[in-house]
N, C-alpha and C positions, 0 to 999 in steps of 0.2 A: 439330565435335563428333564423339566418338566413335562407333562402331555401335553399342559395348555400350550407353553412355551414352543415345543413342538409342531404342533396342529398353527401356529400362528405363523411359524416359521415357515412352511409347508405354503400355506395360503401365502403368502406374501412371496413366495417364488415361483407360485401359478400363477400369481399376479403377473409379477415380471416377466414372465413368459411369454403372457398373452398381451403385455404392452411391447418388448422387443422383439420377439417374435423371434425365429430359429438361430438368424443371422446374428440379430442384435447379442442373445441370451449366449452366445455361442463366442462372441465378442469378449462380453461379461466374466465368462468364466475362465478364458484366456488370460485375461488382465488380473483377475485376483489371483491367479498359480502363479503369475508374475510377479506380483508384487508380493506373497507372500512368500514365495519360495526364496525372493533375495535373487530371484535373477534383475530385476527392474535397477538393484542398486548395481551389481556391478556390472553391468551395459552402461547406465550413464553416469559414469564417476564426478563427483563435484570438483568443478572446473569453473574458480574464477578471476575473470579477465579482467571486472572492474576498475581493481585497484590499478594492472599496469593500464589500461589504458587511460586511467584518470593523469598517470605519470608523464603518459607519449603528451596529452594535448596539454599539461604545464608544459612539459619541456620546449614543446615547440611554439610556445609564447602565442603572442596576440595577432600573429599571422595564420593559425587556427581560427579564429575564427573571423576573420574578414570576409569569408563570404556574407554573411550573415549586413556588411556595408551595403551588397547589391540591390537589398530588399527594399522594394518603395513599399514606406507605410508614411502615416499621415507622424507630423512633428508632436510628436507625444505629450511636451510641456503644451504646447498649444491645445491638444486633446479634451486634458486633465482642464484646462482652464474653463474651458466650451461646457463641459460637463459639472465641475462644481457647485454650481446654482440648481441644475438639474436634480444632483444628487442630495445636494442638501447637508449642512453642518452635522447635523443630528445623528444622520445615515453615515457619513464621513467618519465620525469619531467614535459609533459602532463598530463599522469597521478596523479604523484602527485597534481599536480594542481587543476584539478578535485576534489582529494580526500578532498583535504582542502577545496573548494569549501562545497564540501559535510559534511564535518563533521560541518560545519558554516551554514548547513538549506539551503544551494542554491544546490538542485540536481538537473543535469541531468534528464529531464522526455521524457520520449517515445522516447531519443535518441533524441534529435534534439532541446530543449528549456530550459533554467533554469527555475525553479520554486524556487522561495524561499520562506520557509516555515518557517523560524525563527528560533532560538539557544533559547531553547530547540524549536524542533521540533513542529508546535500546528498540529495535527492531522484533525483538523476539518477544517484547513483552507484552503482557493478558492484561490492557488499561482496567477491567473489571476486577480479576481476581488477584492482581500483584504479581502472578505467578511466569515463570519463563519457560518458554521453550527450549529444550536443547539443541546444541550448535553443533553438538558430533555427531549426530544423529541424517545418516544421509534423505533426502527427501520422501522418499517412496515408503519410508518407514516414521517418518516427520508426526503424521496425523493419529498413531497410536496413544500418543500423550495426550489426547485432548480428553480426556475424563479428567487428567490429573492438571490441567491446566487452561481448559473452557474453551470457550466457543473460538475457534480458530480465524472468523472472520474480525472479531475483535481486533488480533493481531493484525492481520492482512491489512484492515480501515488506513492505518497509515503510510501503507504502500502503494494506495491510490493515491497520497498528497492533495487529503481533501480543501489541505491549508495551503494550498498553491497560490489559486484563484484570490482569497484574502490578502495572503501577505503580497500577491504582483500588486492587487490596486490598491492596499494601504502605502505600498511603495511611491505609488505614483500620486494619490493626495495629500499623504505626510511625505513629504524627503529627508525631512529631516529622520527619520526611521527607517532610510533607504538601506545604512549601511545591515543593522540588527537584523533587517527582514530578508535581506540579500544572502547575511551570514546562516541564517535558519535551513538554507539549501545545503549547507554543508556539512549539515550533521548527521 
């Protein structure tokens, strides 16, 4: 290692220091022995529930979700009617646009870029660089690949389902788009 490299290294953990301060820094150093020694992965073993629980509430049909009958909200086709003029054709069939975009893998991320991430959806994938993350890889040790595969928040952008918002209300002015943009939840 370099001196500069060094001396920069040095400064940047006086820094730290004097931003966390004993407790914090002492936190810090705790967490990376953790995570680097490989105790963080096998304390929390990847455990997931998803898929059977996606099972339980098919199997128990459409009496799962009838709570969801109790809820007063205003009559939605009536809603959408109210607001059309409001919204405007123009804005309408942006939207739609959008939503198809989205339910075909290319969302809208952070407002301002398409990412396309593929029909079905790959989760793991860097819309910028092409590149995947690997899936055998337990989490705690997940973010070592991002030299080899970029900015990890790239990834993450479609985990927030920035295409929700679009495809619910292209649902609700197009219906006739209802079934494709309904289907985009499931991929």
């Amino acid at each position: 290692m370099s001196t500069g490299r060094l001396g920069s290294r040095l400064t940047d953990a006086v820094q730290e220091l004097r931003e966390l301060g004993l407790e914090g820094s002492s936190y810090r150093v705790r967490r990376e022995l953790s995570m680097r020694s490989g105790w963080t992965r096998r304390r929390f073993k990847a455990v997931s529930r998803s898929l059977d629980i996606a099972r339980e509430v098919e199997a128990a049909g459409p009496s799962a979700w009838q709570w969801t009958d109790r809820i007063r909200f205003s009559d939605p086709l009536a809603l959408v009617d109210r607001l059309r003029p409001v919204v405007g054709d123009t804005r309408i069939e942006e939207l739609t646009a959008t939503a198809s975009e989205a339910a075909n893998g290319r969302v809208l991320c952070f407002g301002r870029w398409i990412g396309d991430y593929g029909s079905p959806v790959d989760w793991y994938l860097n819309p910028k660089t092409g590149k995947r993350w690997r899936t055998d890889v337990h989490w705690s040790q997940a973010l070592r690949e991002e030299p080899r595969v970029g900015d990890v928040k790239l990834t993450w952008e479609i985990a927030r389902f920035p295409h929700a918002y679009h495809l619910a209300r292209a649902a609700s002015f197009a219906p006739e788009h209802r079934e494709g943009f309904f289907a985009a939840f499931g991929t």
